[in-house]
Structure formats: C-alpha cells, structure tokens
C-alpha atoms as one frame of an Amber mdcrd trajectory, in Angstrom:
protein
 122.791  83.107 115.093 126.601  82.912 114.877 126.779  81.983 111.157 123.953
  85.425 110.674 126.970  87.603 112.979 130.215  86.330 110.886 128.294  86.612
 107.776 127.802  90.408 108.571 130.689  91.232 109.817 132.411  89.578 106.515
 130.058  92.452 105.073 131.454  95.192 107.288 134.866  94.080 105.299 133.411
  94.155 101.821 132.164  97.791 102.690 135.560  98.618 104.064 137.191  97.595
 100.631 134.911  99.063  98.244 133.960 102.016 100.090 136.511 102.965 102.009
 140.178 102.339 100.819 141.726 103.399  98.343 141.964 106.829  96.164 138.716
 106.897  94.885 137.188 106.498  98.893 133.315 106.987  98.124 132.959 107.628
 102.508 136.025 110.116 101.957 134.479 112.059  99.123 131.131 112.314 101.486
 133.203 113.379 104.635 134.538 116.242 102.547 131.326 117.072 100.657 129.052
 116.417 102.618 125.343 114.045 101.367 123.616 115.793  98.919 120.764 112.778
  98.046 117.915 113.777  95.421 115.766 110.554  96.579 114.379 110.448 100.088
 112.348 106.993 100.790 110.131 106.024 103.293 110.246 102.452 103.838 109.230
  99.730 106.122 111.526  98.047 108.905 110.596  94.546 107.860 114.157  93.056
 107.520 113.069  91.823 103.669 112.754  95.128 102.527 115.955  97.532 102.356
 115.557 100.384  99.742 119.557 100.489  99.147 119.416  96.675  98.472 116.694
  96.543  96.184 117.089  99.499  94.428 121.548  99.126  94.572 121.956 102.249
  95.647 125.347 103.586  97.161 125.964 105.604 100.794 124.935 109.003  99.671
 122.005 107.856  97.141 119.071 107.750  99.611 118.052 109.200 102.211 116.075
 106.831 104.047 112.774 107.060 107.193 111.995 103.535 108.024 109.009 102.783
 110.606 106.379  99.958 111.179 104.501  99.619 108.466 106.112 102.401 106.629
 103.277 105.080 107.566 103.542 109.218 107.093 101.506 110.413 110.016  99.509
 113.618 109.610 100.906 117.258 110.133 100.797 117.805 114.107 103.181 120.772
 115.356 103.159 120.427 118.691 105.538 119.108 121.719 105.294 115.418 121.175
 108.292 113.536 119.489 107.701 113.075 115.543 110.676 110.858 114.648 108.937
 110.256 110.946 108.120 113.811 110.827 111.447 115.000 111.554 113.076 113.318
 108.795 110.676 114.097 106.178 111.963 117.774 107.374 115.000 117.417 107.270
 114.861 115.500 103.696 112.339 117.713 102.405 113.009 121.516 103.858 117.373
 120.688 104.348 118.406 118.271 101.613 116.050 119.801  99.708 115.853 115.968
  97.533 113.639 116.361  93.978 111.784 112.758  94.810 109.746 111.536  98.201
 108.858 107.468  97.202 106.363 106.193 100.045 107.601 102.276  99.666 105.020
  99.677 101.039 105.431  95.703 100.549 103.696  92.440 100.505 103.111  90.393
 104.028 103.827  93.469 106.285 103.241  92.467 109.667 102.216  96.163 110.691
  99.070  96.131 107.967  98.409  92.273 109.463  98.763  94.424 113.460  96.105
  96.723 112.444  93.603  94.493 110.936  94.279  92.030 113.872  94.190  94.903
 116.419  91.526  93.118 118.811  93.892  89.754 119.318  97.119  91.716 120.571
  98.194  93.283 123.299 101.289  95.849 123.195 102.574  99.069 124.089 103.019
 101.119 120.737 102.351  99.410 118.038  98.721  99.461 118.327  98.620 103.067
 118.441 101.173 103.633 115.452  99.317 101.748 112.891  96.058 103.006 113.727
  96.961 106.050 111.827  96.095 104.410 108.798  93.235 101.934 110.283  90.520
 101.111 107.386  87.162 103.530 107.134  83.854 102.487 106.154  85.154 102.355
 102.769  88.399 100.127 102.781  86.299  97.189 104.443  89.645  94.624 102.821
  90.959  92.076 105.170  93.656  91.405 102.708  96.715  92.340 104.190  98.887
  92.868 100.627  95.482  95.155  99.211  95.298  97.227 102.235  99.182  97.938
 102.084  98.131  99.402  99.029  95.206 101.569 100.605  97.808 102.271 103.435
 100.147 103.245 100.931  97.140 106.111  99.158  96.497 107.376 103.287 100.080
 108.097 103.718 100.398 109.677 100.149  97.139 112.196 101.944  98.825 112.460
 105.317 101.891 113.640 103.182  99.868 116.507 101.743  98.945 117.892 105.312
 102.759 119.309 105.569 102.781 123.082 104.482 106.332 122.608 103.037 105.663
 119.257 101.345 102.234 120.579  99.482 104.068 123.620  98.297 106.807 121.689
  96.992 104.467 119.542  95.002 102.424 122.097  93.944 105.448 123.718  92.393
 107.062 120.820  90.850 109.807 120.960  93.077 109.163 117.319  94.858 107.898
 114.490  93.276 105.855 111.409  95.056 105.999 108.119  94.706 103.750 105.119
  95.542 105.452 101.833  95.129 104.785  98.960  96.308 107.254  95.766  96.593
 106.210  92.306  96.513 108.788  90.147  98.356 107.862  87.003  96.739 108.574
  88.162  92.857 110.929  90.910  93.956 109.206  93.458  92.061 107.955  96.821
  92.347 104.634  98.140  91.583 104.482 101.990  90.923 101.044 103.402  91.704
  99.504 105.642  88.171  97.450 108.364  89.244  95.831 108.208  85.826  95.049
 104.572  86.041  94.302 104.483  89.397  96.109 101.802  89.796  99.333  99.754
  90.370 101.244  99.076  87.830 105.016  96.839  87.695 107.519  99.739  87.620
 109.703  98.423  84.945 108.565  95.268  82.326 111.831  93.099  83.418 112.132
  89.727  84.445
C-alpha cells in the first residue's frame, strides 16, 4: 500500500512538470479559457479502465461520467438525485461536445453484480445495475457478452433524453459504443450496419 501511495504521488510531480510549469502551462491556458472538450465519455469505475489513459488524452480532452458498470439510466425529471444524468447535461446541453462514447469493458464486476443479484446482499448496487438487468431475450450468463447487451440498453436509455435525441437527430452529437477488453487492451467499436462489434482500429 505504501509503494501504490509514493508511486502516485511521484505522479502528482510528473503532472506538475508537464502540465503545470513553465510558459506553455496546459492548466494555465484552461484557467484562462476555460474547458471546451468535444468528447464526453461515459465510462466504468473499475480501476483498469481510465478513458484519459487508454485513449492519452490531456486535461481538457474529455469530459468524463464514470459509474458502476458504466450505465445511462433512463430520462426521469423528477426530485431524486441523477448524478449520471446531470453530467450528461451538463456535457451535452453546456459543453455542447460533438461526440457521447458509452465505454463498457471485459470482467466488469457490475455486469457479474447483476447476473449474480440473488447471492449478494448490499445497499445500492443492487438497485443501480438493475437498470440494465437481462429480458426474456438477453438470457447470456456471460459476463463480457452481456457488457455488450448492457452497452446497446444504455445506447436506448440515452435516446429517452429530449436534448440528447434532438441532437442526434440533427447530427449535432454523435454516439459511440465501444467496448474495451482489458486483457488485449483493445477497443471494440459497435457498427450499426453490422450489428456488431468490431476492433476500432487494425493495430497491434
């Protein structure tokens, strides 16, 4: 546990020097300018899977949701507290960003939660991943295929939002489906004309 703490905060000091001093301060410019991202993702909080690590992005690039299991709940305007929701609005209606990528992964212990819902007890979990628990038709118990599915559910829950169907509709947003496999490191973009997923760029 030590070695994990002085190994991050030698990161802290990395940031410092390549973000922060100098002339060219990247955390300056964004003070001044303010964040103007084009991508928004919404990601998973599994600890092997940070967008701005896989993807290289710098402060400013993305502007990232991450939840259990990575899941877009449906449309509900009411008085509850919609953390998820929020930030799609804030990405989507504020930042106005051109590109919404829903970002699922392999061995996601949320999926394995929900398809393992009768031999756990908790207080929230439970509930949260139940938004995308399997129908009559998505009888998998493979935890990777039914990221996928999960993946498709959220894509729908995504289209109950007024302002995120218009956008679409117009052009104006894009949406993504990829899905990361931790073991090869590679992503897997979901083709609406294939109905399928396929790897998101043919490198090695």
């Amino acid at each position: 546990m030590k070695k994990s703490f002085e190994k991050m905060l030698a990161g802290y000091q990395t940031f410092r020097n390549k973000y922060v001093h100098g002339d060219s301060s990247v955390m300056q410019y964004l003070s001044t300018y303010g964040q103007t991202p084009e991508i928004m993702v919404v990601a998973c909080c599994d600890s092997r899977v940070d967008p701005a690590l896989i993807l290289q992005c710098d402060p400013g690039d993305l502007f990232v949701a991450r939840n259990v299991a990575n899941i877009v709940p449906p449309y509900e305007k009411d008085k509850m507290h919609h953390g998820t929701s929020a930030a799609l609005e804030f990405g989507i209606r504020y930042l106005h960003v051109k590109h919404l990528i829903l970002l699922g992964h392999s061995q996601c212990g949320g999926i394995q939660a929900l398809l393992n819902h009768e031999k756990q007890e908790d207080d929230f979990i439970s509930e949260w991943v139940s938004l995308i628990k399997p129908d009559s038709q998505q009888n998998t118990q493979d935890i990777d295929e039914y990221a996928k599915l999960a993946l498709y559910k959220s894509y729908l829950n995504c289209m109950t939002f007024p302002w995120i169907h218009d956008k679409v509709s117009k052009k104006e947003l894009l949406l993504h489906l990829w899905y990361f496999d931790i073991q090869s490191g590679q992503i897997f973009a979901y083709s609406e004309d294939q109905k399928k997923y396929q790897m998101l760029l043919n490198i090695k």
